[in-house]
LODO-803439 format. One record per residue (C-alpha): z, y, x; residue in one letter. Coordinates in pm, whole numbers, padded with zeros to 5 digits, always signed. Example, Ala and Ser with C-alpha at 12.3 -4.5 7.8 and 13.67 -1.06 7.14 Angstrom:
# residues 2
+00780-00450+01230A;+00714-00106+01367S;
END
This chain:
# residues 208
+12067+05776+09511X;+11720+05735+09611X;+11653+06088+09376X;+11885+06235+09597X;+11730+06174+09922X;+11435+06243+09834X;+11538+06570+09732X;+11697+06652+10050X;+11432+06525+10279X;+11194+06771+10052X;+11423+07085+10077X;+11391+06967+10502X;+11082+06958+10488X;+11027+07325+10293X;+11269+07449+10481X;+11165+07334+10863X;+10816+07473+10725X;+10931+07834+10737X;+11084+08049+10994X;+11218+08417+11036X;+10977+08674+11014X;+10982+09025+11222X;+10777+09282+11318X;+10905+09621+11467X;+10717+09951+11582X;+10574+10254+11540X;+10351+10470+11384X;+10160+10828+11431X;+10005+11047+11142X;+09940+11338+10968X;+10226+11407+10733X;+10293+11632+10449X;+10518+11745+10288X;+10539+11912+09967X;+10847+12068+09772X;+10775+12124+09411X;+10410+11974+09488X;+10361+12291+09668X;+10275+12178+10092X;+10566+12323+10264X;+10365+12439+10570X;+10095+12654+10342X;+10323+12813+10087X;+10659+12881+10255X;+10753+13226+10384X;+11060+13108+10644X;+10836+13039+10950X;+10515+13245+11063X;+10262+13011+10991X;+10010+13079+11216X;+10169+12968+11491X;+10315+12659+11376X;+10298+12296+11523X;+10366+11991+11313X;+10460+11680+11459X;+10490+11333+11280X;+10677+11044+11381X;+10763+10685+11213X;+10979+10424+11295X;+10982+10064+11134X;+11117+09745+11118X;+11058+09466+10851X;+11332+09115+10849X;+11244+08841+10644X;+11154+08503+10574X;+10868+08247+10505X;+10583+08182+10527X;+10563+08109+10195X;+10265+07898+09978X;+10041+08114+09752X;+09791+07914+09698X;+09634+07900+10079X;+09739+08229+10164X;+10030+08275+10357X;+10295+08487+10193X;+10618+08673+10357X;+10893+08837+10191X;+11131+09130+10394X;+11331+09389+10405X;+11183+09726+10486X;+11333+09924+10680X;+11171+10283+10776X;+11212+10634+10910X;+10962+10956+10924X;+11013+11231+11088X;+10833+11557+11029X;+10874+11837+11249X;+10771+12162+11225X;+10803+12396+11526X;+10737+12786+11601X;+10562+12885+11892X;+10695+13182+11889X;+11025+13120+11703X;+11181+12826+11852X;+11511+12879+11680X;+11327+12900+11353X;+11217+12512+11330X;+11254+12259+11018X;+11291+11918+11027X;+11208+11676+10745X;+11369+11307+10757X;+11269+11061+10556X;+11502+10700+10521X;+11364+10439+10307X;+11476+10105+10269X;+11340+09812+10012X;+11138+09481+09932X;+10836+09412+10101X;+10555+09112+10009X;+10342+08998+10369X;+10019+08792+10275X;+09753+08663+10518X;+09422+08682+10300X;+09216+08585+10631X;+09402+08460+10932X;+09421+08753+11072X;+09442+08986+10883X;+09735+09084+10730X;+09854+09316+10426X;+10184+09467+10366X;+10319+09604+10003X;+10637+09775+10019X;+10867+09965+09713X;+11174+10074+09730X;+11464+10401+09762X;+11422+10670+09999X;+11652+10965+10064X;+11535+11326+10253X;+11763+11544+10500X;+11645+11867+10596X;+11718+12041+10895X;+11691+12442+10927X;+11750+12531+11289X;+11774+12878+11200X;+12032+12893+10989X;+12216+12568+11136X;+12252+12378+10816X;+12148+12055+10673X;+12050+11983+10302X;+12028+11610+10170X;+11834+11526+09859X;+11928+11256+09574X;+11784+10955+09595X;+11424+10874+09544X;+11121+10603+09529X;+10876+10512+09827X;+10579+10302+09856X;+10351+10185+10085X;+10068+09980+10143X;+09931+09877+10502X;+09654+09663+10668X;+09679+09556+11045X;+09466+09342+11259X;+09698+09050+11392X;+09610+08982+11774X;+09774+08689+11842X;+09618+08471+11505X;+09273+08596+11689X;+09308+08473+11979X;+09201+08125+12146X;+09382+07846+12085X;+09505+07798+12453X;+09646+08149+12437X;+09774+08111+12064X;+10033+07797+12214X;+10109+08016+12514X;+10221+08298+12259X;+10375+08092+12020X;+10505+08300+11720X;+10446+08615+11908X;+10220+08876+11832X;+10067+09215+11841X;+09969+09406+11544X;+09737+09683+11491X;+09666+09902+11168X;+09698+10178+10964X;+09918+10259+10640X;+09964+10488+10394X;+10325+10588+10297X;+10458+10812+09989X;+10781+10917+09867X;+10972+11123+09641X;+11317+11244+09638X;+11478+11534+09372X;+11755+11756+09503X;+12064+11922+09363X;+11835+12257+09326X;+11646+12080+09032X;+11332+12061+09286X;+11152+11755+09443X;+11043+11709+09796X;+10736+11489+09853X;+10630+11308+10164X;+10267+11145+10216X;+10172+11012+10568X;+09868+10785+10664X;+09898+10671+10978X;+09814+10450+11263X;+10097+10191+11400X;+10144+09929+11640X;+10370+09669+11621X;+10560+09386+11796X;+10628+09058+11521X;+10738+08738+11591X;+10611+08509+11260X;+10623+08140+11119X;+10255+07996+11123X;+10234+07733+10870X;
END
């Protein structure tokens, strides 16, 4: 009996420990991508290149749980949940535009090395859709692999403690990442995306 309690006022204690973790927010970059390993924008004939504009955009949001101990580094695991955009727009053609849209979703590991600083793995399946404004269609690719690895600057573990209580779990953070992915299609070709970026984020997360 005793056993028992014990073991339940240890899973309490774990438990009360840890929290929900979330950060959402978004990120800005310079984006390519490549069909065939081939950069779309260079090598493509559909668009007149030399008056071209590409625009990237990413959206993403990470749910999970912890923290978790790893030694005396915090650790966080989540879901990944993320979306690029890459636009590429005519000047002079703006009927003649191609959109690439990347969806990704996976596992992702959170550690703290420093207090604030924090690092963020993520692996998982994406899946492309491209959209050709000219001809008014839309081609989806098979599914595919991403990665990504990140670093941001976490404002709210940085700042005094007065303002750390007023905050609470809530934060701000800061950083840059790079992302990959690659997806085959029903043609027998791939399409590759690569984006580093810049991104800023709201998270709420579990101090220990």
């Amino acid at each position: 009996m005793k056993k028992c309690l014990l073991l339940v006022i240890a899973f309490i204690t774990f438990a009360s420990a840890r929290g929900p973790y979330l950060d959402a927010g978004f990120g800005w970059g310079e984006i390519k991508t490549k069909i065939d390993n081939k950069d779309y924008v260079k090598e493509s004939n559909t668009l007149l290149f030399n008056n071209v504009r590409e625009d990237a955009f990413e959206l993403d949001i990470k749910i999970g749980y912890g923290p978790f101990g790893l030694g005396v580094v915090p650790l966080y695991v989540a879901a990944d949940l993320d979306m690029l955009q890459h636009n590429i727009t005519n000047d002079l053609y703006l009927d003649n535009n191609v959109n690439f849209n990347t969806y990704v979703f996976g596992p992702s590991v959170i550690i703290y090395p420093v207090s604030i600083i924090q690092i963020g793995l993520s692996a998982g399946i994406s899946v492309t859709t491209v959209e050709m404004t000219s001809e008014n269609i839309e081609i989806d690719s098979d599914l595919g692999y991403m990665y990504s690895v990140s670093a941001a600057y976490d404002f709210g573990a940085g700042l005094e403690t007065r303002y750390k209580e007023l905050l609470g779990n809530h934060t701000c953070l800061i950083g840059v990442k790079y992302f990959g992915a690659k997806n085959p299609t029903y043609a027998g070709k791939s399409i590759k995306t690569e984006m580093p970026s810049i991104f800023i984020k709201y998270a709420y997360i579990r101090r220990n």
